[in-house]
C-alpha positions in Angstrom: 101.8 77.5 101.5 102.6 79.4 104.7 100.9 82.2 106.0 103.8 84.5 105.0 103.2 83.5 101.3 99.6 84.0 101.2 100.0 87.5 102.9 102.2 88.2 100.2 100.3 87.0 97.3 97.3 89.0 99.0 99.0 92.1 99.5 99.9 91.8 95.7 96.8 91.4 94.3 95.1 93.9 96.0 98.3 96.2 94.8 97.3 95.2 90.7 93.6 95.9 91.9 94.1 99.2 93.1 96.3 100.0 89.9 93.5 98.9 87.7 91.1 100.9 89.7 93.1 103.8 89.1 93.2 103.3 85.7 89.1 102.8 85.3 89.2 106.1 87.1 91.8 107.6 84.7 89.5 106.8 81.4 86.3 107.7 83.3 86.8 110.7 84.6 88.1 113.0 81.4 88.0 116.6 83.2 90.0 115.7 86.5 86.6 116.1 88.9 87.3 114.0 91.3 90.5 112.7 93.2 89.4 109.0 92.7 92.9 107.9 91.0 94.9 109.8 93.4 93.3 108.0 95.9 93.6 104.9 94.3 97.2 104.9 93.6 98.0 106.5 97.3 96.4 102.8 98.2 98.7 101.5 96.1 102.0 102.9 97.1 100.9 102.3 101.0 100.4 98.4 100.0 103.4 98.3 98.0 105.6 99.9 101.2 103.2 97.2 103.6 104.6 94.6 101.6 108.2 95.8 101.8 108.5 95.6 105.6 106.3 92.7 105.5 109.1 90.9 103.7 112.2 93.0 105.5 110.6 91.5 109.0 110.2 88.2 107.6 113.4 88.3 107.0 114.7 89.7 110.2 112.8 86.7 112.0 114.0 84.4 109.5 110.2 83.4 108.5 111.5 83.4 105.2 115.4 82.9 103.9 117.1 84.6 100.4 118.5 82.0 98.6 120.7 81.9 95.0 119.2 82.6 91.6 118.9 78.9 90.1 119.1 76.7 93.3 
């Protein structure tokens, strides 16, 4: 795989970690105490927008090519 892929597969499991650390934080803390979930899922939305323009400059430098559904 190149580097571009495992970024990519990296970025998105650290993006289903954060989710599921919001969601431990979402059962555990019933009374809304502490601010660990929106923290958690702020992570989240800055990984998934690192990953966008990770792909969008991959792109632009042609690291990585769209191709046709099926080919």
């Amino acid at each position: 795989m190149t580097l571009v892929k495992w970024l990519v597969l990296a970025i998105f499991v650290a993006i289903l970690v954060s989710l599921g650390s919001a969601l431990r934080w979402l059962v555990r803390d019933q009374q809304g105490e502490t601010k660990q979930m929106v923290r958690a899922l702020t992570v989240r939305i800055s990984l998934s927008i690192a990953l966008f323009v990770l792909l969008w400059v991959a792109w632009l430098i042609g690291w990585i090519e769209p191709h046709a559904p099926g080919r």
